[in-house]
ROMAR-306717 format. One record per residue: chain; residue in one letter; x, y, z negated of N, C-alpha, C, O, CB in turn; residue number from 1. Coordinates in Angstrom, 1 decimal. Glycine has a CB too. Example, Ala and Ser with C-alpha at 12.3 -4.5 7.8 and 13.67 -1.06 7.14 Angstrom:
residues 2
{chaine->A, residu->a, n_X->13.2, n_Y->-5.7, n_Z->-7.8, ca_X->12.3, ca_Y->-4.5, ca_Z->-7.8, c_X->13.2, c_Y->-3.3, c_Z->-7.8, o_X->14.2, o_Y->-3.3, o_Z->-8.5, cb_X->11.3, cb_Y->-4.5, cb_Z->-9.0, num->1}
{chaine->A, residu->s, n_X->12.8, n_Y->-2.2, n_Z->-7.1, ca_X->13.7, ca_Y->-1.1, ca_Z->-7.1, c_X->12.9, c_Y->0.0, c_Z->-7.9, o_X->13.4, o_Y->1.1, o_Z->-8.0, cb_X->14.1, cb_Y->-0.6, cb_Z->-5.7, num->2}
This chain:
residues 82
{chaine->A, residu->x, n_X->19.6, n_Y->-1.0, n_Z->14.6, ca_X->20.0, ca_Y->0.0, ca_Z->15.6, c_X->20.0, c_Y->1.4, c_Z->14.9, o_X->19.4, o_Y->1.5, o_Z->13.8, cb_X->19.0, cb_Y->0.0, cb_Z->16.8, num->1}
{chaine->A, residu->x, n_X->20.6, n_Y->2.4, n_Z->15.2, ca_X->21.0, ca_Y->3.5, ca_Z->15.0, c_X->20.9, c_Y->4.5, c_Z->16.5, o_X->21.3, o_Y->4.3, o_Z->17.6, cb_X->22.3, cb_Y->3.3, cb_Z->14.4, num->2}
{chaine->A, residu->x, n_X->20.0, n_Y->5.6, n_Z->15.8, ca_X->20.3, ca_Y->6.7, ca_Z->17.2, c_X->20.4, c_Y->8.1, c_Z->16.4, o_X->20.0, o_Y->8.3, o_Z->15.2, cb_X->18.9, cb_Y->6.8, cb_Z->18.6, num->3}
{chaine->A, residu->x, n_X->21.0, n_Y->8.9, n_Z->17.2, ca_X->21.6, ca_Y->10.4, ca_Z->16.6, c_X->20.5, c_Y->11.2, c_Z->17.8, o_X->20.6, o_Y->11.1, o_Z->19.0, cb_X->23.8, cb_Y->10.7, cb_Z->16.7, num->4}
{chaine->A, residu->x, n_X->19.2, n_Y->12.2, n_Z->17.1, ca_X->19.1, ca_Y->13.2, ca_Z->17.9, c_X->19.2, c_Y->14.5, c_Z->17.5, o_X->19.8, o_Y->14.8, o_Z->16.4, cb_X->18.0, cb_Y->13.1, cb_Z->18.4, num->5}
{chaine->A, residu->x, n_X->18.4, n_Y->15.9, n_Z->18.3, ca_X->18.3, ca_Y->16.8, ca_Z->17.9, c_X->17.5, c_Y->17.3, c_Z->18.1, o_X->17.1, o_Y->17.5, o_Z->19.2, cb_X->18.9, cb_Y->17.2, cb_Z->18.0, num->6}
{chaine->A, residu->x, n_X->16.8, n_Y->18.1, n_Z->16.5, ca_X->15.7, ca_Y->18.1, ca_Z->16.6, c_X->15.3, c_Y->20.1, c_Z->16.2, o_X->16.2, o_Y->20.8, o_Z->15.7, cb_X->15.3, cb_Y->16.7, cb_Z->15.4, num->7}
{chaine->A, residu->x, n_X->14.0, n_Y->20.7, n_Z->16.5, ca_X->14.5, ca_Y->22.3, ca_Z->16.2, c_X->12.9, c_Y->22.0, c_Z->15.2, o_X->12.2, o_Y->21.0, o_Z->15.3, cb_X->14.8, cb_Y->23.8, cb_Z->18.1, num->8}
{chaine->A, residu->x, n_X->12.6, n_Y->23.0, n_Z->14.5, ca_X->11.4, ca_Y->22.9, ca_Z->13.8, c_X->11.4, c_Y->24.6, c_Z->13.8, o_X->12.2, o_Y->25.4, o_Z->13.1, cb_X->11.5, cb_Y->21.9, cb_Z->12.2, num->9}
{chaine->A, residu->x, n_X->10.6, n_Y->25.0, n_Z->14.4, ca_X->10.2, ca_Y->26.3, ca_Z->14.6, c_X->9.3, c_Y->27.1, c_Z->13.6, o_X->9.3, o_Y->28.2, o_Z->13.2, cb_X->9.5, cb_Y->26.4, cb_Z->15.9, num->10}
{chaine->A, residu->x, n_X->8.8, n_Y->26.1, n_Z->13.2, ca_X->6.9, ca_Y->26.6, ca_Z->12.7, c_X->6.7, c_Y->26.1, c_Z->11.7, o_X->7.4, o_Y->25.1, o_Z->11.5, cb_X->5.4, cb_Y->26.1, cb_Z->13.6, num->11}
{chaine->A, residu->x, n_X->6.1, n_Y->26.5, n_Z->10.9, ca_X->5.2, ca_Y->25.6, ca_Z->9.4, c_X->4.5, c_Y->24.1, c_Z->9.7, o_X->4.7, o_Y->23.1, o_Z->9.0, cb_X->3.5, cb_Y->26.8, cb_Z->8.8, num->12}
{chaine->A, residu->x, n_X->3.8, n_Y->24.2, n_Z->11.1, ca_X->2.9, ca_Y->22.8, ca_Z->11.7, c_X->4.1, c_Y->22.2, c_Z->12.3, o_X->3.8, o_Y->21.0, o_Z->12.5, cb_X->1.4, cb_Y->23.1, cb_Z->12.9, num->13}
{chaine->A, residu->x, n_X->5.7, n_Y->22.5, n_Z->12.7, ca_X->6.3, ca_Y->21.7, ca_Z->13.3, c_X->7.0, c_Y->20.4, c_Z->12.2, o_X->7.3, o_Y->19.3, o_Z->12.5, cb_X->7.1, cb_Y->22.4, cb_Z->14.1, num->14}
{chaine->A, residu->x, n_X->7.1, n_Y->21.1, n_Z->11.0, ca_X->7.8, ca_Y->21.1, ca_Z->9.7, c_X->6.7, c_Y->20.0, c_Z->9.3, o_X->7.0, o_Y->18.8, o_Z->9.1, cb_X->7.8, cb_Y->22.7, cb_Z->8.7, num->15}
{chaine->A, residu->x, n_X->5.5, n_Y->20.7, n_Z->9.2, ca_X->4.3, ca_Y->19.4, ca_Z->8.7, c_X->4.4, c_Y->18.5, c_Z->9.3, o_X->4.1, o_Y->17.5, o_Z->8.7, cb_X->2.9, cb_Y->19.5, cb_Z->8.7, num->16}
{chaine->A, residu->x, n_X->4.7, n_Y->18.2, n_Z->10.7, ca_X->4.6, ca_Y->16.9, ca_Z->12.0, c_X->5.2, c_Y->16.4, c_Z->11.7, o_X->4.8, o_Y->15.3, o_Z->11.2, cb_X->4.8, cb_Y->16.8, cb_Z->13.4, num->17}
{chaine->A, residu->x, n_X->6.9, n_Y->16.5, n_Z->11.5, ca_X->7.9, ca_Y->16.0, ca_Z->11.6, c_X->8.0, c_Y->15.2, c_Z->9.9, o_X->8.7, o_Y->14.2, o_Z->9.8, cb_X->8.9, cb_Y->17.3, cb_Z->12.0, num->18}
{chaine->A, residu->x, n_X->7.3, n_Y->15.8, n_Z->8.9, ca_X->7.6, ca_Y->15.0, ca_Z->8.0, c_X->6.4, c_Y->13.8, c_Z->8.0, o_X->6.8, o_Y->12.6, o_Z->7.8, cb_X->7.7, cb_Y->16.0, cb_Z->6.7, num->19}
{chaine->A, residu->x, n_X->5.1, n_Y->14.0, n_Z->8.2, ca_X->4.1, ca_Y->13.4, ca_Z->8.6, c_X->4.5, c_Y->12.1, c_Z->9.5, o_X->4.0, o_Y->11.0, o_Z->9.3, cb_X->3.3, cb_Y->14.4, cb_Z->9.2, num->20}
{chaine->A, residu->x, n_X->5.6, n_Y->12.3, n_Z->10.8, ca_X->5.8, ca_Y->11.2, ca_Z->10.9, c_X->6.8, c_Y->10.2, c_Z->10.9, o_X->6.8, o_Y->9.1, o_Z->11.5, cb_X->5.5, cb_Y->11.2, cb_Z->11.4, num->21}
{chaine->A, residu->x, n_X->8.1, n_Y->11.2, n_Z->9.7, ca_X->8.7, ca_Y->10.3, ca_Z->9.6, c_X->8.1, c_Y->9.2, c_Z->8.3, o_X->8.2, o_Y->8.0, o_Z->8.3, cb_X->10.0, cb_Y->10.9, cb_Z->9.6, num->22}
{chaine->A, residu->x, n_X->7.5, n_Y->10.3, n_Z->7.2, ca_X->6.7, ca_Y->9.3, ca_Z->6.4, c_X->6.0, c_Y->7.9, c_Z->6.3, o_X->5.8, o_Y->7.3, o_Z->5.3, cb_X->5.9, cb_Y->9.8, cb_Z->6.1, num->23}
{chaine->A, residu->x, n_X->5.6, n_Y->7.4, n_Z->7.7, ca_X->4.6, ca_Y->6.9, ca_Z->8.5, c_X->5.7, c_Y->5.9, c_Z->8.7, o_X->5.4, o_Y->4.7, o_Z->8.9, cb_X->3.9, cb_Y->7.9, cb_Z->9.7, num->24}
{chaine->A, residu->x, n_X->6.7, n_Y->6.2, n_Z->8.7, ca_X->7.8, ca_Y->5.0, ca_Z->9.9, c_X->8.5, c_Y->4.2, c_Z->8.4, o_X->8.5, o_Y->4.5, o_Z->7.2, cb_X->9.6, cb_Y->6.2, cb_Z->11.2, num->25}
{chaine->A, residu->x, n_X->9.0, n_Y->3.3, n_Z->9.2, ca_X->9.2, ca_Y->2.3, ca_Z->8.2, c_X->11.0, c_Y->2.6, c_Z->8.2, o_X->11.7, o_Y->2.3, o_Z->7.2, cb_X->8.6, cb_Y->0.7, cb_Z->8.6, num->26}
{chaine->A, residu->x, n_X->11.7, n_Y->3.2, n_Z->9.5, ca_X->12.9, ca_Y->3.7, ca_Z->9.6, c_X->13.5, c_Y->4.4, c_Z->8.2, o_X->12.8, o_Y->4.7, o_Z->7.3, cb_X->12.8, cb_Y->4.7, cb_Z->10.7, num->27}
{chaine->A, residu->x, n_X->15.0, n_Y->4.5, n_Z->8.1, ca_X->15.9, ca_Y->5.2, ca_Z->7.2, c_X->15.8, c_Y->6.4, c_Z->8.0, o_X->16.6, o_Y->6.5, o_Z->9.0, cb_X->17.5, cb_Y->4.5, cb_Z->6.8, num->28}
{chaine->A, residu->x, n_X->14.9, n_Y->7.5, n_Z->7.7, ca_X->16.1, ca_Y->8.8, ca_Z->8.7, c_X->16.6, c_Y->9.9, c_Z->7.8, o_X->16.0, o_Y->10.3, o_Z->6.9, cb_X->15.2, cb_Y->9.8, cb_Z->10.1, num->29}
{chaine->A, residu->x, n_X->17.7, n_Y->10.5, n_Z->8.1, ca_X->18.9, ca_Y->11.3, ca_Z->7.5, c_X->19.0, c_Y->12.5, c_Z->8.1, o_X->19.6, o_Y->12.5, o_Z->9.2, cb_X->20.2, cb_Y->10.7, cb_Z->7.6, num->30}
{chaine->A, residu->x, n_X->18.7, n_Y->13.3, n_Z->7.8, ca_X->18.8, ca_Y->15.0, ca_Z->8.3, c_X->19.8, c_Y->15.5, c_Z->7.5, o_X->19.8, o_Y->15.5, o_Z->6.3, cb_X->17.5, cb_Y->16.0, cb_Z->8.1, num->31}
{chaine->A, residu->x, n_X->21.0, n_Y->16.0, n_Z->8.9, ca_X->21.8, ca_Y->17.3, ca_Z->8.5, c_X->21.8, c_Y->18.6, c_Z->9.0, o_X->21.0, o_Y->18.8, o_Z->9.9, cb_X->23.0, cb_Y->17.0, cb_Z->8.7, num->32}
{chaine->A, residu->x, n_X->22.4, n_Y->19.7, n_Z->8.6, ca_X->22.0, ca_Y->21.3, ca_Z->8.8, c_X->23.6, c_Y->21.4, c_Z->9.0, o_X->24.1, o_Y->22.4, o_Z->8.6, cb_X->21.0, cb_Y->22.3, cb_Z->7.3, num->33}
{chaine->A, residu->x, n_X->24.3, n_Y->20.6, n_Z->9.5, ca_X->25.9, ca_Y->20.8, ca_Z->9.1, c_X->26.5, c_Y->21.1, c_Z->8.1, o_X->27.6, o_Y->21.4, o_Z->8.2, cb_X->26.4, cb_Y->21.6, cb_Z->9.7, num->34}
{chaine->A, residu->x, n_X->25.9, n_Y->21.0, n_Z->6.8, ca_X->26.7, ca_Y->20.8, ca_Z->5.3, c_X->25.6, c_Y->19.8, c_Z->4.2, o_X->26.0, o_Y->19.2, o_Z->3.3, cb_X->27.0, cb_Y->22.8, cb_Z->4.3, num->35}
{chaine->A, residu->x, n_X->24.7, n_Y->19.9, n_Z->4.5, ca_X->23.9, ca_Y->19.0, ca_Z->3.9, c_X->23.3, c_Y->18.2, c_Z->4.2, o_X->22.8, o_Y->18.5, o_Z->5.3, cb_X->23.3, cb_Y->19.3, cb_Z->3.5, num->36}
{chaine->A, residu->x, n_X->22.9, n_Y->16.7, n_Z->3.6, ca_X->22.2, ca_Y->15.7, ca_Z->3.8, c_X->20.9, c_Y->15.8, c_Z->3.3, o_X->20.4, o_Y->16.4, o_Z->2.4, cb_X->22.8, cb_Y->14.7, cb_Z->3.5, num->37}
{chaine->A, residu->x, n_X->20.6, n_Y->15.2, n_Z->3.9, ca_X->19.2, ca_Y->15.1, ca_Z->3.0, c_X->18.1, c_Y->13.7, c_Z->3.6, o_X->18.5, o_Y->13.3, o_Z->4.7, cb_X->18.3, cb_Y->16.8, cb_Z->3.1, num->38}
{chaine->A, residu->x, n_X->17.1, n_Y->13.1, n_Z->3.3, ca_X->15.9, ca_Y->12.3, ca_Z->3.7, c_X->15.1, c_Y->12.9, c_Z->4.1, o_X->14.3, o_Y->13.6, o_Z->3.4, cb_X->15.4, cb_Y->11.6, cb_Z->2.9, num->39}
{chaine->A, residu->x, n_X->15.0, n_Y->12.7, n_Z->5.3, ca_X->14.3, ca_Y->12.7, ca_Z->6.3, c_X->12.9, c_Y->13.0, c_Z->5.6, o_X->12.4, o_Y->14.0, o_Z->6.0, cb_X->14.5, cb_Y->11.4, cb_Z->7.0, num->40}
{chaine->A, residu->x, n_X->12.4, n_Y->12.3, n_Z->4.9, ca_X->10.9, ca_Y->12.2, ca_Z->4.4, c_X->10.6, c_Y->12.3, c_Z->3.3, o_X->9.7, o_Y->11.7, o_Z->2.7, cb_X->10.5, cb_Y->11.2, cb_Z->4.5, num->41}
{chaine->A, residu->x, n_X->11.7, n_Y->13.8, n_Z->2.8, ca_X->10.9, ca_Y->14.7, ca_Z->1.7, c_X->11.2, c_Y->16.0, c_Z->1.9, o_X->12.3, o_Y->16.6, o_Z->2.1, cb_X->11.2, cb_Y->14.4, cb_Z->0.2, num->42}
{chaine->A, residu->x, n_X->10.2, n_Y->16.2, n_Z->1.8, ca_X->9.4, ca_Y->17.8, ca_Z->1.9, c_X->10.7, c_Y->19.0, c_Z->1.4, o_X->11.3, o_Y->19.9, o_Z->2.0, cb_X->7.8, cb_Y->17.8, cb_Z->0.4, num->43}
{chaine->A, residu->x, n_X->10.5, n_Y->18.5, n_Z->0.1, ca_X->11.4, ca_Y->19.2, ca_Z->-0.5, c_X->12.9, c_Y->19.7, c_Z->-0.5, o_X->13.4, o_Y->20.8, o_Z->-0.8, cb_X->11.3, cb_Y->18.7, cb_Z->-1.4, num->44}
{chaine->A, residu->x, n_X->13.7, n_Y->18.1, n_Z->0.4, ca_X->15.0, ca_Y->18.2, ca_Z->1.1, c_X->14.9, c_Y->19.1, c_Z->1.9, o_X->15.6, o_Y->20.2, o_Z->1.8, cb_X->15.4, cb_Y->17.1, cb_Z->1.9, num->45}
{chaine->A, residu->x, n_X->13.8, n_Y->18.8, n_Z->2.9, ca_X->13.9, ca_Y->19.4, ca_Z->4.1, c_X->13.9, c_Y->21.1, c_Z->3.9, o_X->14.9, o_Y->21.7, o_Z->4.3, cb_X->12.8, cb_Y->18.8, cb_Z->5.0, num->46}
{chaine->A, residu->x, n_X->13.1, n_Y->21.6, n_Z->3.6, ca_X->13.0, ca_Y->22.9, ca_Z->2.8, c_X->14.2, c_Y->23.4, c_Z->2.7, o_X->14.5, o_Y->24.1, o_Z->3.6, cb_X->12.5, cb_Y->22.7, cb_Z->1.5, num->47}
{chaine->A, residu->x, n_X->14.8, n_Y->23.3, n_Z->2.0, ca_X->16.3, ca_Y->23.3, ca_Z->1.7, c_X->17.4, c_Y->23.3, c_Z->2.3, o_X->18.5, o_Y->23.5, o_Z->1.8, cb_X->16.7, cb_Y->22.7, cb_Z->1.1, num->48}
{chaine->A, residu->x, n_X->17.1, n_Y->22.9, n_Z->3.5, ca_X->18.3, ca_Y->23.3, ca_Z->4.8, c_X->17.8, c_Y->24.6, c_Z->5.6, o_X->16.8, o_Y->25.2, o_Z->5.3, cb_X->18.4, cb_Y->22.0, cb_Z->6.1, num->49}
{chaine->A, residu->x, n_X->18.7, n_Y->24.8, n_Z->6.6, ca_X->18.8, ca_Y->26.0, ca_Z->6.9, c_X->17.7, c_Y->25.2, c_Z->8.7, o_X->18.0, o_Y->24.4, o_Z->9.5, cb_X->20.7, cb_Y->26.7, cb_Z->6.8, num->50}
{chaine->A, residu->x, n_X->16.6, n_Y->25.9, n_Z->8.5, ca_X->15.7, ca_Y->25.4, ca_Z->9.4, c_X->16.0, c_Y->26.4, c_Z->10.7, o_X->15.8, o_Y->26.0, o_Z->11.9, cb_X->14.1, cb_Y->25.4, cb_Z->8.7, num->51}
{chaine->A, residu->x, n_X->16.4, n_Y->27.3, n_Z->10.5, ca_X->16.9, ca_Y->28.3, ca_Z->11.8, c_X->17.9, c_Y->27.9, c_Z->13.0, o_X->18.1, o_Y->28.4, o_Z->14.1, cb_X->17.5, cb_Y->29.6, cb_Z->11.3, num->52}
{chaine->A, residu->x, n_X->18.8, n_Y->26.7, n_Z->12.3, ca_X->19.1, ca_Y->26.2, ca_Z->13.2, c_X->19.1, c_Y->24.9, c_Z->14.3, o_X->18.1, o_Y->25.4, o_Z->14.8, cb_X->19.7, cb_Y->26.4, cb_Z->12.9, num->53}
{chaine->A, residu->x, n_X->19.3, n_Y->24.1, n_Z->14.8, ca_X->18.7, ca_Y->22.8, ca_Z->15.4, c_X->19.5, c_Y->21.8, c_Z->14.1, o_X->20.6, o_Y->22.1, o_Z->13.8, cb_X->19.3, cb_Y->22.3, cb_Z->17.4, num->54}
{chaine->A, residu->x, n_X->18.8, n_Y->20.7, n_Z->13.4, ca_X->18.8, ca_Y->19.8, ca_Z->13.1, c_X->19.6, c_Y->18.6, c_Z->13.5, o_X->19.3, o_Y->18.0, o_Z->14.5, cb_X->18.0, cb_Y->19.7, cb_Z->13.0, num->55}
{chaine->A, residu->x, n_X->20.6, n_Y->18.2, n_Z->12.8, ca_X->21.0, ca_Y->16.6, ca_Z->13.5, c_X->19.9, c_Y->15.4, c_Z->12.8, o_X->19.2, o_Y->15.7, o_Z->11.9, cb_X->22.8, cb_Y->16.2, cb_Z->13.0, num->56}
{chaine->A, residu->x, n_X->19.8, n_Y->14.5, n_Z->13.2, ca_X->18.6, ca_Y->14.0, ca_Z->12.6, c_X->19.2, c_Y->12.2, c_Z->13.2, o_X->19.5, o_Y->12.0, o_Z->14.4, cb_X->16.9, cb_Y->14.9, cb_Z->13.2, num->57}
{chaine->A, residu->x, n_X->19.3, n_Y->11.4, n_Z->12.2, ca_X->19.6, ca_Y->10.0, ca_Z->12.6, c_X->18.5, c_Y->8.8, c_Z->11.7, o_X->18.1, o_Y->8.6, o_Z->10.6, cb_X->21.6, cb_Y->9.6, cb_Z->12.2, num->58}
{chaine->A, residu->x, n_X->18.4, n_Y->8.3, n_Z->13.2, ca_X->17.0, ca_Y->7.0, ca_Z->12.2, c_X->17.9, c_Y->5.9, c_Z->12.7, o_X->18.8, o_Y->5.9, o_Z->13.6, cb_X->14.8, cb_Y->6.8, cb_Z->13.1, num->59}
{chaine->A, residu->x, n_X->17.5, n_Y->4.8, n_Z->11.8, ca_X->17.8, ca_Y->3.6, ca_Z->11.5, c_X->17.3, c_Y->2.6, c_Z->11.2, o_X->16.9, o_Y->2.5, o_Z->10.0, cb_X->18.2, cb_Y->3.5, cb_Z->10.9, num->60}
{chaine->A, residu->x, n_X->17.0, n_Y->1.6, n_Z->12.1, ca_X->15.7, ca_Y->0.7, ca_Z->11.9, c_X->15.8, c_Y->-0.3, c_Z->13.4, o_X->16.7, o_Y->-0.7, o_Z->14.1, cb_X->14.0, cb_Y->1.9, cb_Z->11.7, num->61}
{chaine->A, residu->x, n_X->14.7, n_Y->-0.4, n_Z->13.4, ca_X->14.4, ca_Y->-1.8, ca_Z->14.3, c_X->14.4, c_Y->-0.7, c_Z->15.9, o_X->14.2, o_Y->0.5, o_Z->15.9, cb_X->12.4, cb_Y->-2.9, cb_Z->13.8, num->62}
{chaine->A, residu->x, n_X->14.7, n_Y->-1.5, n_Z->16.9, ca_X->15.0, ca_Y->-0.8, ca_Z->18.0, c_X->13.5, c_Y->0.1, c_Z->18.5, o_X->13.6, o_Y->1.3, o_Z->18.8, cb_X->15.6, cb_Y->-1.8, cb_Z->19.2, num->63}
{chaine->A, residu->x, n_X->12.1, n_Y->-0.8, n_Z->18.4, ca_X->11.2, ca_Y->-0.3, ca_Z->19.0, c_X->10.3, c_Y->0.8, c_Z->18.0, o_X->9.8, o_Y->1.9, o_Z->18.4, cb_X->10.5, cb_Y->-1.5, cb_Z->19.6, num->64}
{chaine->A, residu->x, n_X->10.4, n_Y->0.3, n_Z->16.7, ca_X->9.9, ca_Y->2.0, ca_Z->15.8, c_X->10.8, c_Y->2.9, c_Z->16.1, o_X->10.3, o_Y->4.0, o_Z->16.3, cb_X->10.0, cb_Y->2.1, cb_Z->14.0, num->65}
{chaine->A, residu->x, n_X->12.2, n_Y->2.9, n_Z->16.2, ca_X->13.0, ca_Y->4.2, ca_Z->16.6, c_X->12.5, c_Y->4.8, c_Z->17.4, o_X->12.2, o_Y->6.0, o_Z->17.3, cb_X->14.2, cb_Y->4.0, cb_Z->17.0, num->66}
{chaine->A, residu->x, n_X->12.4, n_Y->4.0, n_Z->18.6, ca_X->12.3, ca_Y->4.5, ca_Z->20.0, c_X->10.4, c_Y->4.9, c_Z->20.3, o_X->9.9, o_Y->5.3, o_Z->21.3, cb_X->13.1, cb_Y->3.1, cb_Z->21.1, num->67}
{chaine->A, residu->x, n_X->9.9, n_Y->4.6, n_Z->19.1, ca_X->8.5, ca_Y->4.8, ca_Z->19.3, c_X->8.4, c_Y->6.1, c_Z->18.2, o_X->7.4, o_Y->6.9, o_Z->18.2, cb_X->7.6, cb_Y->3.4, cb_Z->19.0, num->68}
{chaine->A, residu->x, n_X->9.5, n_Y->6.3, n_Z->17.1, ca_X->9.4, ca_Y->7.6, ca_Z->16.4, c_X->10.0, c_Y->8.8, c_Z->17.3, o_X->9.7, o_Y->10.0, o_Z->17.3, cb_X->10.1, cb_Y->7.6, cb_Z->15.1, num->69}
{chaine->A, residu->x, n_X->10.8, n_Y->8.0, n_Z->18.0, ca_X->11.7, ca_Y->9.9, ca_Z->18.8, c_X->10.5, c_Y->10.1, c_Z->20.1, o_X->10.3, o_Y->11.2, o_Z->20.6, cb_X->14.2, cb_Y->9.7, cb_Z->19.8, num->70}
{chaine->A, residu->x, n_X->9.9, n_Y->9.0, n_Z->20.6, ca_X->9.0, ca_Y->9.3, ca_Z->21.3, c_X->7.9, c_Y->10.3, c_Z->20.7, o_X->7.6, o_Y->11.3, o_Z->21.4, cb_X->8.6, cb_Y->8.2, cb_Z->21.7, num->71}
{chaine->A, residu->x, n_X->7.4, n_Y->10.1, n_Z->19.7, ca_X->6.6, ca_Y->11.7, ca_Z->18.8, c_X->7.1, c_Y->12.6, c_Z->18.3, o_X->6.6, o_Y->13.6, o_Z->18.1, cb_X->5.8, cb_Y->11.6, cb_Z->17.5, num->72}
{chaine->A, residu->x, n_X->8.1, n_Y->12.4, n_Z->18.1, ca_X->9.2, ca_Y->13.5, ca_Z->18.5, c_X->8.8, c_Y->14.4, c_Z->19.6, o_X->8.3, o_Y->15.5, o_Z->19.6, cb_X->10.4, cb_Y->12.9, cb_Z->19.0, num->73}
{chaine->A, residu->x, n_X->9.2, n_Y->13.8, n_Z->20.5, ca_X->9.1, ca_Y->14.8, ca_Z->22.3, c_X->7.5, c_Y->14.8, c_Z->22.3, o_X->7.1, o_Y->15.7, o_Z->23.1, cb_X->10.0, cb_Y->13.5, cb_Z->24.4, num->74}
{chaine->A, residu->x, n_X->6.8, n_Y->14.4, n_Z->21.9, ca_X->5.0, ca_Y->14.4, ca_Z->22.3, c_X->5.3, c_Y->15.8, c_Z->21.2, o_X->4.4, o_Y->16.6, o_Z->21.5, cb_X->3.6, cb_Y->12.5, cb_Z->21.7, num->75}
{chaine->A, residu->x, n_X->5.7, n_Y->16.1, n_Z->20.7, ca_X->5.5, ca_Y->17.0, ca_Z->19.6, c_X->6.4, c_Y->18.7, c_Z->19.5, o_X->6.3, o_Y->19.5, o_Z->18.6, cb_X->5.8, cb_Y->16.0, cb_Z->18.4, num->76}
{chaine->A, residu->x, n_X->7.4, n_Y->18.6, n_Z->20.7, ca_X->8.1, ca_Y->19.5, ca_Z->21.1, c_X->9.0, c_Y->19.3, c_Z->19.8, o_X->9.1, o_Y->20.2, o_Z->18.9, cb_X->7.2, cb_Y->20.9, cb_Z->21.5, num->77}
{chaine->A, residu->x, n_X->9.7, n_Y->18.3, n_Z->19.7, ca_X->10.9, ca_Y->18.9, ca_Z->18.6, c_X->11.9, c_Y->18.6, c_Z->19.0, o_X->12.8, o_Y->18.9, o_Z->18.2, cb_X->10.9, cb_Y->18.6, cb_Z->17.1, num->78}
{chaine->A, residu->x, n_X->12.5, n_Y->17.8, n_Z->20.2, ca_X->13.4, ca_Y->17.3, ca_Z->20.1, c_X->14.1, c_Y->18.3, c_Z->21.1, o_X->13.4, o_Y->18.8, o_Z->22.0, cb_X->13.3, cb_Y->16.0, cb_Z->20.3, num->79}
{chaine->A, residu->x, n_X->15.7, n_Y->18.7, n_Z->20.9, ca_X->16.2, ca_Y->19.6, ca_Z->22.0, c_X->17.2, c_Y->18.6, c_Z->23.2, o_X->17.7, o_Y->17.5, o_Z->22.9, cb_X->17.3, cb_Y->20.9, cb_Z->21.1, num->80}
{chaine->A, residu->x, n_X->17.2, n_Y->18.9, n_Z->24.1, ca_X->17.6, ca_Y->18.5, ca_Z->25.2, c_X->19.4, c_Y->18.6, c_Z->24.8, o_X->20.1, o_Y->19.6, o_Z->24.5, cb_X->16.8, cb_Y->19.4, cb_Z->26.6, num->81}
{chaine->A, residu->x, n_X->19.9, n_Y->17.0, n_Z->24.9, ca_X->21.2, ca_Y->17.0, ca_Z->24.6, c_X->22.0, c_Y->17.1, c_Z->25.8, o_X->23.3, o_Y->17.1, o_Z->25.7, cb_X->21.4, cb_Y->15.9, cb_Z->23.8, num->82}
């Protein structure tokens, strides 16, 4: 399965969550900034996009880790209302 969300990272601690749990997940996820790709689950990618604006963000994996990662997502205020 595949899902496309959107995600905003405001803060230094939202930045730490977000990598913290995609690390954790056994999912593929792919973050774009609208010109760049990057993995989900390095530090260093992520850095390197333009964090001021909302994130596209797509995971890939088994239906119930997906849906149990975008759920810490929303427990965690990052996801924006599509």
């Amino acid at each position: 399965m595949k899902k496309d969300v959107k995600v905003s990272l405001g803060c230094k601690s939202q930045i730490v969550q977000f990598i913290n749990m995609n690390s954790k997940s056994s999912c593929e996820i792919d973050v774009q900034d609208g010109h760049s790709f990057i993995d989900g689950k390095s530090i260093v990618g992520l850095l390197s996009l333009n964090l001021y604006r909302p994130l596209d963000v797509t995971v890939i994996g088994d239906d119930k880790k997906i849906t149990n990662l975008i759920k810490d997502y929303d427990t965690h205020n990052l996801l924006l209302a599509e």
